[in-house]
Every structure is written in structure tokens, then in C-alpha cells.
C-alpha positions in Angstrom: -6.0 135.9 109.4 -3.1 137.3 110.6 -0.8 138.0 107.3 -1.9 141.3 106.8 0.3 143.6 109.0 3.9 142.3 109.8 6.2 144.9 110.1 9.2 144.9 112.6 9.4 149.3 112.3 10.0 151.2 115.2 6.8 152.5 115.5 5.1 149.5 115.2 7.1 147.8 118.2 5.8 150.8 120.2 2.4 150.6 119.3 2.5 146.5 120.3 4.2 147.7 123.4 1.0 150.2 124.3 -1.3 147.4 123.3 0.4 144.7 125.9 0.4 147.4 128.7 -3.2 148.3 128.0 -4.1 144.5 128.2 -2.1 144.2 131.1 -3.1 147.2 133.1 -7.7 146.3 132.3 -6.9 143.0 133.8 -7.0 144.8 137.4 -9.4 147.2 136.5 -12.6 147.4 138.5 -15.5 148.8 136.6 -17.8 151.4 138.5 -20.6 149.7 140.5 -23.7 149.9 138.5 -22.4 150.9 135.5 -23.0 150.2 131.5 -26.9 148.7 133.1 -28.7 152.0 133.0 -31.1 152.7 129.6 -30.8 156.0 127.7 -33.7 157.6 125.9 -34.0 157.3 122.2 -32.3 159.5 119.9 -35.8 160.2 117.8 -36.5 156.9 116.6 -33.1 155.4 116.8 -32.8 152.5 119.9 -29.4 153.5 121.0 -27.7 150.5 122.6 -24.1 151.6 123.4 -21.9 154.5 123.1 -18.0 153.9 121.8 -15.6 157.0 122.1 -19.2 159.5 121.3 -20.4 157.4 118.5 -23.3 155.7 119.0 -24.7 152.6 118.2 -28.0 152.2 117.2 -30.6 149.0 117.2 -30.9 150.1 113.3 -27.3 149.5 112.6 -26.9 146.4 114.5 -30.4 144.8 112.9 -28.6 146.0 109.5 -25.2 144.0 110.4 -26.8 141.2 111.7 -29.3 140.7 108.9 -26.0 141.1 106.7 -24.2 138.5 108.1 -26.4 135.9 109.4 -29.2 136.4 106.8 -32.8 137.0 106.9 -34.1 133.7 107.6 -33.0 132.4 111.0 -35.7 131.8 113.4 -37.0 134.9 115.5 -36.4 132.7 118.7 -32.5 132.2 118.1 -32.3 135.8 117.1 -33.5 137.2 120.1 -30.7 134.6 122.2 -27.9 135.5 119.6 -28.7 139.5 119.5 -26.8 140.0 122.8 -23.8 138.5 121.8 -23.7 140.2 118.1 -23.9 143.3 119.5 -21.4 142.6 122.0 -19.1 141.7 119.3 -19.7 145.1 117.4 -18.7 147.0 120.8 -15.9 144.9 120.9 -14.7 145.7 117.4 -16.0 149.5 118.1 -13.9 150.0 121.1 -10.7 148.2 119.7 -11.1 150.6 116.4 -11.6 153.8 118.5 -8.9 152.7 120.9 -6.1 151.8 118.4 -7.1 154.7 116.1 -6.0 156.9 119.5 -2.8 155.2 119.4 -2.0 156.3 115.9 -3.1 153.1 114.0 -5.8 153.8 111.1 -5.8 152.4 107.3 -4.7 154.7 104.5 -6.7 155.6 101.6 -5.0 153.1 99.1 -5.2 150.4 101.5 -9.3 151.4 102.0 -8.6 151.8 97.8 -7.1 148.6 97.8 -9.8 145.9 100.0 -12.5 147.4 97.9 -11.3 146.2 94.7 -11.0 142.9 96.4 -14.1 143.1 97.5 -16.1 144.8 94.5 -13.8 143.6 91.3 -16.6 144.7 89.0 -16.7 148.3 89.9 -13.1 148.4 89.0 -11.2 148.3 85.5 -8.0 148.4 85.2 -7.6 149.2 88.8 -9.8 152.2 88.2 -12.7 153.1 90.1 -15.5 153.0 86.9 -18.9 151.8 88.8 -19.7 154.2 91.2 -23.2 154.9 90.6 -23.8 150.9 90.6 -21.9 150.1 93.7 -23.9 153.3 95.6 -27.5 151.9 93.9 -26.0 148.0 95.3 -25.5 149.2 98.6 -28.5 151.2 98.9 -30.5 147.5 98.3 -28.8 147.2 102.0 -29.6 150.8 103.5 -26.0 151.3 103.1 -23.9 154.6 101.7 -20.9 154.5 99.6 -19.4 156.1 102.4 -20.5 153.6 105.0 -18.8 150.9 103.2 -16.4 153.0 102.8 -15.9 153.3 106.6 -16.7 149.9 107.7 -13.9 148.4 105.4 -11.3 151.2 107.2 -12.3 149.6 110.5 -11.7 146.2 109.3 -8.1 146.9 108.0 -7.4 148.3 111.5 -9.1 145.0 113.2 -6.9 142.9 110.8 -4.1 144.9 112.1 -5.0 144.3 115.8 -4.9 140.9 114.5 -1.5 140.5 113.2 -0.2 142.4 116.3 -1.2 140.3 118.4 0.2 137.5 116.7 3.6 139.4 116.4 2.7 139.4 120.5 2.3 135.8 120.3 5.0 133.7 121.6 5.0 129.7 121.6 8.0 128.0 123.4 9.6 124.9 122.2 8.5 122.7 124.6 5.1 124.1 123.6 6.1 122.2 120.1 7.2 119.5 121.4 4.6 118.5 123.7 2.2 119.1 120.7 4.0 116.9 118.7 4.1 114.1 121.6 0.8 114.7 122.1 -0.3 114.3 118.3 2.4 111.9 116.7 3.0 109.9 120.2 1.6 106.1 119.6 0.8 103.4 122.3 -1.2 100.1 122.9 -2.9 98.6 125.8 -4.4 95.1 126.8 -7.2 96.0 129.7 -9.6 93.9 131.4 -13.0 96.0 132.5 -14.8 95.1 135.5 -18.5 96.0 134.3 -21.0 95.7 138.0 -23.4 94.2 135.6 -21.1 91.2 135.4 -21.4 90.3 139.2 -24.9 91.8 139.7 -26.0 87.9 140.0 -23.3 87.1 142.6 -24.7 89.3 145.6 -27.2 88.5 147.6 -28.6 91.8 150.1 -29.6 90.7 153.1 -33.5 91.9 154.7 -31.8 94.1 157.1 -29.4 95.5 155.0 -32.4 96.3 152.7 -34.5 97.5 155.3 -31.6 99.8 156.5 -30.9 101.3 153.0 -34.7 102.5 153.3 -34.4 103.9 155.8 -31.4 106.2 155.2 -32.8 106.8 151.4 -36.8 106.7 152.4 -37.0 110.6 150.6 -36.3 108.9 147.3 -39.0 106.9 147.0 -42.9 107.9 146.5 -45.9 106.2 144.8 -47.2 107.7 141.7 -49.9 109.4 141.5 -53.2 107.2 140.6 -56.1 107.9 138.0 -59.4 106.6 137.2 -60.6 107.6 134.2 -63.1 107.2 131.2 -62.2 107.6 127.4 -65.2 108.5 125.2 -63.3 107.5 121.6 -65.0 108.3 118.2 -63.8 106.1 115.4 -64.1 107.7 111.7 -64.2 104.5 110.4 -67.3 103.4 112.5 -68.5 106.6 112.1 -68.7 106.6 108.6 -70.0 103.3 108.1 -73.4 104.6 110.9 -73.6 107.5 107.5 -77.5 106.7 106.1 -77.4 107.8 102.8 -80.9 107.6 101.1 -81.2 105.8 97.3 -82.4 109.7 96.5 -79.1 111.1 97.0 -77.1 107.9 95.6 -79.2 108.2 92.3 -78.4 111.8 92.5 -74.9 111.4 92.8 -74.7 108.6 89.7 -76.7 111.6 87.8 -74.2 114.0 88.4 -71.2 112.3 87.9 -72.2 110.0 85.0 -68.8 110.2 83.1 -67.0 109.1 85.8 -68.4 105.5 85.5 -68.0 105.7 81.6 -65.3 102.9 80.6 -63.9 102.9 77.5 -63.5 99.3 75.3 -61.1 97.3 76.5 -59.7 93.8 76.3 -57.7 91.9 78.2 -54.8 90.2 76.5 -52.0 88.0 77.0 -49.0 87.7 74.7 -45.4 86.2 73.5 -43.1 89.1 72.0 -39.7 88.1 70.0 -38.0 91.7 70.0 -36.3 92.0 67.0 -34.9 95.3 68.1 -31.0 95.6 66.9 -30.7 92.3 65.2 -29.6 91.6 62.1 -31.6 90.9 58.8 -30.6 87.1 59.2 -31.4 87.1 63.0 -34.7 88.4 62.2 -35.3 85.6 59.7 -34.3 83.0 62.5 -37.2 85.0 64.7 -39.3 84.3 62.3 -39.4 81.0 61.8 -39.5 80.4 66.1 -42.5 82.7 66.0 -44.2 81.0 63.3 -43.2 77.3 64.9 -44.3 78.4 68.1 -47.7 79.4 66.1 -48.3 75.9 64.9 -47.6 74.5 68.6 -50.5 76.5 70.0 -52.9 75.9 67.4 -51.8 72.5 68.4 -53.0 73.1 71.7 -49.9 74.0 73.9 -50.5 75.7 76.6 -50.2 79.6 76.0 -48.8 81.1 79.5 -45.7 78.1 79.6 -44.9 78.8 75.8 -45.1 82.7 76.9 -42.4 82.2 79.8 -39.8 79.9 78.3 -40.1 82.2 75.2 -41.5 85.6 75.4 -39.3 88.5 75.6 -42.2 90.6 77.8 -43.9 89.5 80.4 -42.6 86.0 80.9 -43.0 85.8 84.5 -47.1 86.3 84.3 -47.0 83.9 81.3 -47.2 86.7 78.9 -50.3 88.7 80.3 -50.4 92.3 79.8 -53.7 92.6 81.7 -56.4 95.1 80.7 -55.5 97.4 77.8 -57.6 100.5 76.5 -56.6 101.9 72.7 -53.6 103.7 72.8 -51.7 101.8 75.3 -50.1 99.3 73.0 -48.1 99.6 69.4 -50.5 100.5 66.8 -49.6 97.3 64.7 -50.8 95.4 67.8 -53.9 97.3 68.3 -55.3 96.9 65.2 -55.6 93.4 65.4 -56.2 93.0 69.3 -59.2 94.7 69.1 -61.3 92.5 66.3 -60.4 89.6 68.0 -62.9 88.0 70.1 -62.2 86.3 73.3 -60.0 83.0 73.1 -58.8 83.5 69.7 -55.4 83.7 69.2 -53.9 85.8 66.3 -51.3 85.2 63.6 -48.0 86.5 64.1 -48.1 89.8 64.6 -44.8 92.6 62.9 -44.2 95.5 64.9 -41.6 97.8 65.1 -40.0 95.9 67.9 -40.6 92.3 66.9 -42.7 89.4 66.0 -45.7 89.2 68.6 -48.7 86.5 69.1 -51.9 87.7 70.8 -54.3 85.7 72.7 -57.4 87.6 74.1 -59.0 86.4 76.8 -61.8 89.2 77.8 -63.1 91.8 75.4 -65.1 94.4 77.3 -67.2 97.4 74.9 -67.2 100.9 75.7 -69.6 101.0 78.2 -71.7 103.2 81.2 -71.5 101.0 84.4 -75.1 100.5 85.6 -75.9 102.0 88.6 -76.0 98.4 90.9 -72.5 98.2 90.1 -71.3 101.5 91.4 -74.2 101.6 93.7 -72.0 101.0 97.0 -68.7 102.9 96.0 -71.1 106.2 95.1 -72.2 104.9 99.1 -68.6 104.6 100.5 -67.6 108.1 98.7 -70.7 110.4 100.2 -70.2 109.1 103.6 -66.7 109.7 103.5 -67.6 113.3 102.7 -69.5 113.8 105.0 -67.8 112.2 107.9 -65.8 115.1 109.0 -68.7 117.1 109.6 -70.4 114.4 111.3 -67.4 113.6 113.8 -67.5 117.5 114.6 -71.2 117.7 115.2 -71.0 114.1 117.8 -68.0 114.7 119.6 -69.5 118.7 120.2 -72.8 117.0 121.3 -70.7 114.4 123.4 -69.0 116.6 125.0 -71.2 119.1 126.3 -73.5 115.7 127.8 -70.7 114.6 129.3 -70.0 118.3 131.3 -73.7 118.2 132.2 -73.5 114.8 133.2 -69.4 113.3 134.2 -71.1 110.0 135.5 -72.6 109.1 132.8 -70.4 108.4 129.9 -71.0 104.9 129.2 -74.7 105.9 128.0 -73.4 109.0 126.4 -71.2 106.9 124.5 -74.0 104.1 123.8 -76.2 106.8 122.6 -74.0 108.3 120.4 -72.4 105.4 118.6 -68.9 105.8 120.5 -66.6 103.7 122.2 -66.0 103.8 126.0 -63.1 102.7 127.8 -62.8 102.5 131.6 -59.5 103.2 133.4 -58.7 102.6 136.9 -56.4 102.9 139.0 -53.7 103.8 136.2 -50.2 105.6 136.8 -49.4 108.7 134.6 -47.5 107.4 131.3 -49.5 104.0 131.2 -50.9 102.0 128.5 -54.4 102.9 127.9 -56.7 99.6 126.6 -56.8 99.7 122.4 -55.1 103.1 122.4 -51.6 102.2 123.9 -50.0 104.8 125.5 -51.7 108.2 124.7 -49.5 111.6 125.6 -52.7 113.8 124.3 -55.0 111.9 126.8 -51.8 111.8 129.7 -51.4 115.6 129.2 -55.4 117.0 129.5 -56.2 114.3 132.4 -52.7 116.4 134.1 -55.0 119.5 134.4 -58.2 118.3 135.4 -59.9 117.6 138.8 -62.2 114.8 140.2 -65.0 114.8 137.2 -63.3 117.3 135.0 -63.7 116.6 131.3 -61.6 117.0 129.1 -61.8 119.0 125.4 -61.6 116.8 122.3 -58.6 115.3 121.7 -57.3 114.3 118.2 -55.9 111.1 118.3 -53.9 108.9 115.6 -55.8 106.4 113.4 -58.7 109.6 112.8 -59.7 109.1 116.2 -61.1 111.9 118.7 -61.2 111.5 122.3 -63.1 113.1 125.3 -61.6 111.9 128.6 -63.3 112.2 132.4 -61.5 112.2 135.5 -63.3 110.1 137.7 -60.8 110.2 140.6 -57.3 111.0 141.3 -54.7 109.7 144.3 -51.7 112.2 144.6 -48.4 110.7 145.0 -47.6 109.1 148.7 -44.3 108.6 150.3 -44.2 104.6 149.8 -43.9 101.9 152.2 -40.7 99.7 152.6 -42.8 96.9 151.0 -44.3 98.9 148.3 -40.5 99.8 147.5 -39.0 97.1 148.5 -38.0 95.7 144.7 -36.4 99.2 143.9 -34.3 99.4 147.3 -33.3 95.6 146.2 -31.7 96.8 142.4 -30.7 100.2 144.6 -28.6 98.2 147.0 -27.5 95.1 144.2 -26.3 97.5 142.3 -24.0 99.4 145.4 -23.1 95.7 146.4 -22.2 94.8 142.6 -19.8 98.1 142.6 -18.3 96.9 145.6 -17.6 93.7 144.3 -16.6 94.6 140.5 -13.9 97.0 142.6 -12.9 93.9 144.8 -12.5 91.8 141.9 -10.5 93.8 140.0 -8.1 94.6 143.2 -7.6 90.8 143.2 -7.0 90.8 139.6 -4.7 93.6 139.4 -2.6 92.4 142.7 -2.1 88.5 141.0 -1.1 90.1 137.5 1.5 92.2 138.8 2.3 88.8 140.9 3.4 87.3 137.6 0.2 85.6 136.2 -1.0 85.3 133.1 -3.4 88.2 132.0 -5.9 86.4 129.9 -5.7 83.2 132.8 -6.8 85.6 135.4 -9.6 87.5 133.6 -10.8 83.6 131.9 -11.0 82.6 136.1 -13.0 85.9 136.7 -15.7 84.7 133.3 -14.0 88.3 132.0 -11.7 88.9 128.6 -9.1 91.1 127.9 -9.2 93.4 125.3 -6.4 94.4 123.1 -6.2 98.0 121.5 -4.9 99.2 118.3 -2.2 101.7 117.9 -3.8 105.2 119.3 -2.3 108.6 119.9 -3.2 111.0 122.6 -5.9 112.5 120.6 -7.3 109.2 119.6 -10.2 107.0 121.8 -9.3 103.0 122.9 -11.6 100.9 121.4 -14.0 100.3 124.4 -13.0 102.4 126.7 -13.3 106.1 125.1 -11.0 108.9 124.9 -6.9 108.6 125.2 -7.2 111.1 128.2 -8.3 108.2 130.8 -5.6 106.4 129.7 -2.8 108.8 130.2 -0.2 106.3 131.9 -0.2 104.6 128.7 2.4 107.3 127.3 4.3 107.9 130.4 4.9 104.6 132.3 6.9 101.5 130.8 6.2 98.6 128.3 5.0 96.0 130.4 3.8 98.4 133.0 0.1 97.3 135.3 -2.3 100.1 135.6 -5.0 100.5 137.9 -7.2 99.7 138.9 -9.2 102.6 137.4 -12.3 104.0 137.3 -13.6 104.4 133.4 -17.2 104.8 132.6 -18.5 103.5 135.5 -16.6 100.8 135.4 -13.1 99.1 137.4 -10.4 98.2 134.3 -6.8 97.5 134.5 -4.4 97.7 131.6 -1.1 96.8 130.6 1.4 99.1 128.5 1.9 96.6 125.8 3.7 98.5 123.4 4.7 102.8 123.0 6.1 104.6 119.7 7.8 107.8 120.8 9.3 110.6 118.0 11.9 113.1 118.1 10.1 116.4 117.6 13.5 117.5 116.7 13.1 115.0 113.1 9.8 116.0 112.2 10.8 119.3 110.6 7.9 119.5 108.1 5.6 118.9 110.9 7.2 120.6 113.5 6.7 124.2 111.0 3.2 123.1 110.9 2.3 122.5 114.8 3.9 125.6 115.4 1.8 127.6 113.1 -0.9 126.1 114.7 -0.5 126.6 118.0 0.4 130.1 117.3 -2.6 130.5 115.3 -4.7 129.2 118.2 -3.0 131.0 121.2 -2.9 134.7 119.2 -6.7 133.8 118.9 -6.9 133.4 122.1 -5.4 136.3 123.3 -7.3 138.5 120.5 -10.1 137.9 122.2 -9.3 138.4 125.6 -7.4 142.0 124.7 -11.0 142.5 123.0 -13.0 142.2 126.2 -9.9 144.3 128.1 -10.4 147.2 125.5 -14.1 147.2 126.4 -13.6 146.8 130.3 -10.7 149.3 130.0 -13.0 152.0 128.0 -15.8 151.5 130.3 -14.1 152.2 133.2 -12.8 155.5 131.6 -16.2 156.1 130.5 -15.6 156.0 126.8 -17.8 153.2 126.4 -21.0 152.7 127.6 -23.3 149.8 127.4 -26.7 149.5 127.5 -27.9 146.2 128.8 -31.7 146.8 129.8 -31.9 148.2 126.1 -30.1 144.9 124.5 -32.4 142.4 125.9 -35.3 144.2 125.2 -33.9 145.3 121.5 -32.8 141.4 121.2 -36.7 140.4 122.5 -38.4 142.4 120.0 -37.4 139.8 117.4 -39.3 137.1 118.9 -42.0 139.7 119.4 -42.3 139.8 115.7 -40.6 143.0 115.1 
């Protein structure tokens, strides 16, 4: 980013010099009060949403950008929360452009010359500009000039030179280095014993007045939920279709109309032993032979066909050879032929194919055939009710519903009358199970929003059920008793005691460890285990415990040094410095060249940015830039408006 512009000139030196006084002097700056958050009229039917040094920036051009560089298909929602800060950035850039170009910087035709055929290599041949008419008709597909581009690459060759001043501006010290280098290279390992409360949550016992006193002080926090009884009018589409009459007329009308769809063509059902003679040789074949013919002779003698099939077949050994139902066309036309002349029981000579030696036995041999109308009779059923069960959910749980708005009390025979399920709810808190529907968050969210006898509309629930629920009566929340809370201030004040204790515990531990006792003695006494880490750098996490940065002793204190104890995730641990790896920054020459870059990369980023927002708040003040907030948000919420 910032290889672009590097020159040590004289007037390059000044212009760095103006730049650092200008960032120095907008820090103390104190914009006008009010200003930058009044809304100008439109220029015609341009949305004009800031003004940079008398150009103006228009809705039009920062839809254009934005659609440019975050493309057409993010969501209108995360538009209208990203618009603001897009077209915050383009004042940003505007103002440094307009502000630098004052100070004499600006990009010179061969450079513009140059970053186009970088960026448009097919418009130019031999560094000749050959394809103006097609770059002018491809920027036109973007409502863009020649000379737009034109422009807008100028501006970025003067950005890209803001950029590589301020990393000429950049300065990182050699401690800067050399703590990096600690910090990433820098190695060390810890045993540590944690202290979890959970551990000792079984050793204290609260007392009833220290309970009752915890109340007391925390009585705010606790409340009864607030109670519902309810009725669930549920209409299963499985039930319901099943109540479907459907007359012998319209079954025999159906088998009428759909006659070839019960036509089946001859079939036979066939089991088999296959020796695949695919990729043998002329004397391995021979060999195949002779097995298929022996095994011929053993089942004419009566062997049993389906243990012959799986010691021996090649196909379908595991099911003893069957192949199920076949129709013509499914099997090798060599097998075919003879499958289908066969007659149930028979069993075939051996059978050439093109990929081996086969023997058939048929065991059912169906003709083509129209199944009679008793033997579809109840799937033609099964199909028509289905159709028509949608309709006939829509029409019940309509004709349920408005009963039950006439009538709140009395949805058990509403239900009864209609073929529907009723289930009766009472005294239920918000979130519960509900009987045979479990918990239901489309019956938990309508019951939210209705009062005493309110129905409900119909609710699709999962498993093709609909639902109609009626409030029967609700009990708002209450501020609840000691006795009614009395469990929860019990875990409330365990769980205080337990902290107290883990603390205690691990005081104790630390104070006999640094005493001389073993480590792993004291946390075996304590039912606890120490933990040993690997090797990890400042920028790694401890197994366990998380991130190097709650560890930091671990890289200053000595070997052999007890720490804490601490507070980590909630809980108490001591650790001991078990072993450190330190490096010379001064060796690590390679790496040294590259923390460096880094942090100067990362600091002359940082200060980009801030000079950015000091150009802006510097302009503004001398009213070369103005800001239009009102007319931001409301150009960044016409996206989610659909505009």
C-alpha cells in the first residue's frame, strides 16, 4: 500500500511537513455548533449529501460507487446501516484529494496514463491507447464517462500518495521491535491449579437466616411468572383425512380416469448365480465353465438354490442370488430371453452372457396385466382424501374458529363436533410444555397478545397440525414470597458461599506452596489437579485457562515463581513459572526486518486514518466541507424502503 510515493526531495519533505502541522493543528479544532446537520434542497433531481471544496456529492454517485464496490446483491437492510459509513469514507477521500491538491500534490498525466493500463491492459497495445470506443461503451454499462474514470484514478494516485507520506511520517522505535519480538517469539510454561466454586458447591451449608436475610436485601429480583389457563383446539391432517367419505361413485370414477396407471407390465421374479467372466482368460473361462455346469448338476440334484447362490455367485450373494422383480429390459438380453419362457420353479441351463456364465431360477411369473379395481380400491381411497385434505382443514379450522369467537367456553364441544382434538391447560407458565405438542413458540407467542377469553387465529403447527388457542384466564406476574423463592435464594447464596470458599481454599493453597509443599500434594488434599501447560507465547492461549494476557507474570517473574491467587474466568487459580524461553531481538535479523515492517505498516494505517477524519474536521470548520447528515440517513433508509 504504501510503495508508491517514496521520495526524499525537498519539496516532498515540505509537503509532509504541512500535512503533520495540519493533523496537528484539527486535533484542537472545535467545529461550529450545529454544523454539517442541516439538509440542503436538491439540485433538480440529484440528493446532494455533502459539499467538498464546491463539488458536490450526490446520492447518484455514491449509489454508483457503492453498487461498484460492494455489488448489487447485499441485502437492502445492511445497505441502509453500511450507507453512512460509505459515504463517510468518500468525504474522507474527497476532502484529503481537495486538501492535498491545494498543497501542490496531484498525479501527472503519464502516471493517470500509466494506472490505466494497469487497470485496462486490453485497451492498450504496445503501450498505446487502441480501445477507446470499447473502454467508453464498458464504462457506460456503469453510468460512467471516460473522463470520470479518468478522474477517479487521478484521485487515487493522490490517496496512494497520502498514503506513502504518511508512512514516510511513520516512525517505529526500537524498543517498539523489540517488545514485538518478546511479545511474539517470547516462550513460557505454567503448572496451575483452578479453584472452580462448583467444586465446593457441596461443602456449604446456608443457614435459614442467612437465607432469609439475602431475601430480603435482593427481594426486587425475584417475581412469579405470570400464569395461563388455556384451551388448544388441534386439527390433525392425518385424522382428518382418514374422517374424508369418499363415495364408490367417485372411486370408480377415479380407476376410469386413470386406468393406465394400474396397468403392469409381465414380470417375473427371479433369483440367480452369476460366474463373471469379465477380463479372464480363454482358459479361466473354461475353468468357469465347468463350476457352472457342476454346480448345474448339484441343483438338479436338489441343493438348495440361495446357499449355492451365496458361497458361489458373483451378484447378489448376500440375498442368495435374488434379483427380485424384473420387467423386460432390465436385465442382459441373453438373460431375458430365457427368463421369460420359464415358468415358475424351473430352473434354466447355464446361461452365456456377455459378462459370464449365469443359472436362473424363477420363482413368480406375473402377465401383463390391469389390476382389478378391489386391488387398487383403497389406495385410489387414500389418494382422493389426500387431495382433498387441505381444503377440508381450511374449511374446519375457519368454521372452528369463528364457533369458538362466538362461543370461548365452549371448545370442548366445538372440538367434539368438528372431529378435533382438545387439550386443556391450566395454570401453565409462559415457555411450558404443552400436553402431546411439547413446547409450542407459535401457541406461547398468540396466547402473549390475548386477554381473558381471547382466541386466537389459526396457528400452523409442525407434524401438519393447525391450532386455535383460548385464553381462559391469565395471573400477571407477582413479587414472590420468601417460600415461593426460597430454592432460588438457596443456589443464589451457595453459590456466593462457594466463591467464598473456592477463594479461601486457594489462599490456603497458595500460602502452603510457597511454604515449600509439594504442588500436586496440596491440590490431591484439596480433591483438585494441577494442570501443566505447553510451551505458549504471549499471543498464544493456556490450555484451560484462555488467552496468554491473564497470565502475564508468566514472562516477567522467575522460574520457579507462585502466582496468585487469581481471578480467571470466574474462577481462583495459582500457577507456577515452570519454565521461560527468552530471545535476543538483536539475533533475529530476518525477523526483526519483518516485525518492523509490520508494525510500521499497522501504525501508518493507523495514523492514515486519523489524519483522514482531521482533514474532514479541519475543512468543516473552515467551511470547505459540509456534511449532510439528516440527508444520509434518509438517503441510506431509502434502500430498505425498496428504492
Amino acid at each position: 500500500m504504501f510503495n508508491l510515493f517514496r521520495s526524499r526531495q525537498k519539496t516532498i519533505r515540505y509537503i509532509l511537513s504541512a500535512l503533520l502541522l495540519l493533523i496537528a493543528v484539527s486535533m484542537v479544532v472545535t467545529l461550529i455548533p450545529g454544523y454539517g446537520t442541516s439538509t440542503p434542497g436538491n439540485t433538480g433531481d440529484q440528493i446532494v449529501l455533502a459539499e467538498i471544496g464546491g463539488q458536490k456529492l450526490t446520492g447518484e454517485e455514491a449509489a454508483r460507487a457503492a453498487s461498484r464496490m460492494l455489488g448489487s446483491q447485499m441485502d437492502p437492510a445492511m445497505l441502509e446501516t453500511y450507507m453512512p459509513q460509505f459515504v463517510d469514507s468518500m468525504i474522507q477521500q474527497r476532502a484529503a484529494v481537495y486538501a492535498f491538491k491545494k498543497l501542490g500534490v496531484t498525479a501527472t498525466d503519464q502516471e493517470v496514463l500509466d494506472d490505466l493500463k494497469v487497470q485496462f491492459p486490453q485497451f492498450f497495445k504496445d503501450g498505446v491507447f487502441v480501445g477507446k470506443d470499447q473502454l467508453e461503451a464498458a464504462l457506460a454499462q456503469n453510468g460512467l464517462t471516460l473522463q470520470d474514470e479518468i478522474d477517479a484514478t487521478r484521485n487515487d494516485i493522490i490517496l496512494k500518495k497520502i498514503q506513502n507520506l504518511q508512512y514516510e511520517a511513520t516512525v517505529v522505535t526500537p524498543n517498539e521491535v523489540n517488545e514485538a519480538i518478546e511479545r511474539r517469539f517470547d516462550k513460557a510454561k505454567i503448572e496451575y491449579i483452578a479453584f472452580p466454586p462448583a467444586k465446593f458447591q457441596d461443602q456449604v451449608k446456608p443457614s435459614a437466616d442467612e437465607l432469609k436475610t439475602y431475601f430480603d436485601t435482593h427481594r426486587y429480583q425475584y417475581t412469579e411468572p405470570e400464569r395461563r389457563t388455556f384451551e388448544v383446539v388441534v386439527l390433525d391432517q392425518e385424522k382428518v383425512q382418514q374422517s374424508i367419505n369418499v363415495s364408490d361413485a367417485q372411486l370408480h370414477a377415479a380407476y376410469a380416469s386413470n386406468m393406465d396407471n394400474f396397468r403392469t407390465p409381465e414380470r417375473v421374479h427371479v433369483r440367480h448365480i452369476l460366474l463373471k467372466t469379465v477380463d479372464k482368460s480363454d482358459a479361466e473361462k473354461k475353468q468357469l465353465l465347468a463350476k457352472a455346469q457342476d454346480l448345474l448338476k448339484q441343483l438338479r440334484a436338489g441343493a438348495d438354490f440361495a446357499e449355492l447362490a451365496k458361497k458361489n455367485s458373483d451378484d447378489a450373494a448376500d440375498k442368495g442370488g435374488d434379483l427380485g422383480w424384473l420387467v423386460r429390459g432390465q436385465g442382459l438380453p441373453e438373460f431375458e430371453k430365457v427368463i421369460f419362457t420359464m415358468k415358475p420353479g424351473q430352473i434354466s441351463d447355464v446361461i452365456t452372457t456377455s459378462i459370464g456364465y449365469d443359472i436362473a431360477q424363477v420363482l413368480e411369473h406375473e402377465q401383463a396385466r390391469v389390476k382389478p379395481f378391489d386391488e387398487v380400491k383403497q389406495a385410489i381411497a387414500d389418494d382422493l382424501r389426500k387431495q382433498q385434505v387441505s381444503d377440508k382443514m381450511q374449511q374446519l379450522s375457519e368454521q372452528i374458529h369463528a364457533a369458538l369467537e362466538k362461543s370461548p367456553q365452549s371448545a370442548a364441544e366445538i372440538a367434539r363436533q368438528n372431529g378435533a382434538d382438545l387439550i386443556t391447560v391450566k395454570d401453565a407458565t409462559p415457555g411450558s410444555a404443552i400436553p402431546s405438542l411439547g413446547i409450542s413458540p407459535e401457541i406461547d407467542g398468540a396466547l402473549n397478545g390475548l386477554q381473558k377469553n381471547g382466541v386466537s387465529q389459526v396457528l400452523q403447527l409442525p407434524a401438519n397440525r393447525l391450532a386455535i388457542a383460548v385464553l381462559l384466564d391469565k395471573v400477571p406476574p407477582t413479587p414472590s414470597t420468601f417460600e415461593q423463592a426460597q430454592a432460588k435464594v438457596r443456589d443464589a447464596v451457595a453459590s456466593m458461599d462457594a466463591i467464598s470458599l473456592a477463594k479461601k481454599k486457594a489462599e490456603e493453597a497458595a500460602a502452603r506452596i510457597r511454604a515449600g509443599e509439594d504442588m500436586s500434594k496440596v491440590a490431591k488434599a484439596m480433591k483438585l489437579e494441577v494442570t501443566t501447560s505447553a510451551d505458549f507465547s504471549r499471543n498464544d492461549s493456556v490450555e484451560g485457562l484462555g488467552h496468554a494476557a491473564l497470565v502475564p507474570d508468566a514472562f516477567t517473574k522467575p522460574v520457579g515463581s507462585i502466582i496468585g491467587p487469581v481471578e480467571i474466568a470466574g474462577r481462583m487459580v495459582i500457577y507456577k513459572i515452570v519454565d521461560q524461553q527468552h530471545v535476543d531481538p538483536s539475533k533475529l535479523t530476518a525477523e526483526r526486518a519483518k516485525v518492523l515492517s509490520d508494525l510500521k505498516q499497522a501504525k501508518a494505517q493507523q495514523q492514515y486514518l486519523l489524519f483522514m477524519d482531521s482533514v474532514v474536521n479541519q475543512l468543516k470548520a473552515e467551511g470547505k466541507v459540509k456534511v449532510y447528515d439528516n440527508t444520509i440517513r434518509q438517503f441510506a433508509a431509502s434502500f430498505h424502503q425498496g428504492r
